[in-house]
N, C-alpha and C positions, 0 to 999 in steps of 0.2 A: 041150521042145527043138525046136528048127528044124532043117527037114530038111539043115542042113549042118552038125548036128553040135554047136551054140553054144546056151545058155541061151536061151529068150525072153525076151521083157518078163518075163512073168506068171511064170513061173520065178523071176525074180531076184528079183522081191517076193515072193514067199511063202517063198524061201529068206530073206530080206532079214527077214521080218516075225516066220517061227523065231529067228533068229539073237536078234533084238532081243528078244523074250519072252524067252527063255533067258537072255540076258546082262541084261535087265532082274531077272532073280527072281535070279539071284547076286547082284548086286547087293545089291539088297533083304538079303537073308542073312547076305552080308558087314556089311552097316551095321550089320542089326541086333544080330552077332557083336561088333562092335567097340564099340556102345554100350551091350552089356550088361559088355564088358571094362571100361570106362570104371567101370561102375557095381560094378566087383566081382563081376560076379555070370556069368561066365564067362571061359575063356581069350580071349587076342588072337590076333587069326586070324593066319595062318601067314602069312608071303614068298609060299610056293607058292601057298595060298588067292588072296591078292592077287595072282597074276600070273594063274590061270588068271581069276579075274572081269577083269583088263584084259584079256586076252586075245579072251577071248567078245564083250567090249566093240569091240575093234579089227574081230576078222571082223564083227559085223553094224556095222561103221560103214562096212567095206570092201561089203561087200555093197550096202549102201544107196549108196554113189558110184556102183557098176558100174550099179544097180540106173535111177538117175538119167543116166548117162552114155547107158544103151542107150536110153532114153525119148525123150531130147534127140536122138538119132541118127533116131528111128523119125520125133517131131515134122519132120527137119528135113526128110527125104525125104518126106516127106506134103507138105509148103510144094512141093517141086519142081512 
């Protein structure tokens, strides 16, 4: 954190880089959940299942905007 209070860079990427492993291994899970449904050889993952894997999906994609936004902010005041 910055001493006013707001995420740093390096904050929002390591929160940014959590987010994405996390939402990357549901993923993974989900898929592998739904091609062993396919194969018979387990249930079909749930609505809920698939809304919190999009969901994980959305914060680390939100995360990585913020994450790109403050970078862009920090590059453009460095140019001044």
């Amino acid at each position: 954190m910055t001493s006013n209070g707001t995420p740093n860079e390096a904050d929002l990427f390591q929160e940014w880089r959590t987010a994405d492993r996390a939402a990357s291994a549901a993923e993974k899970v989900f898929m592998s959940d739904s091609l062993l449904a396919i194969d018979g050889k387990g249930a079909i993952p749930s609505d809920e299942e698939r809304g919190r894997v999009r969901q994980m999906r959305a914060l680390a994609n939100d995360l990585f905007h913020l994450a790109m936004e403050e970078m862009q902010k920090r590059a453009a005041a460095a140019r001044r």
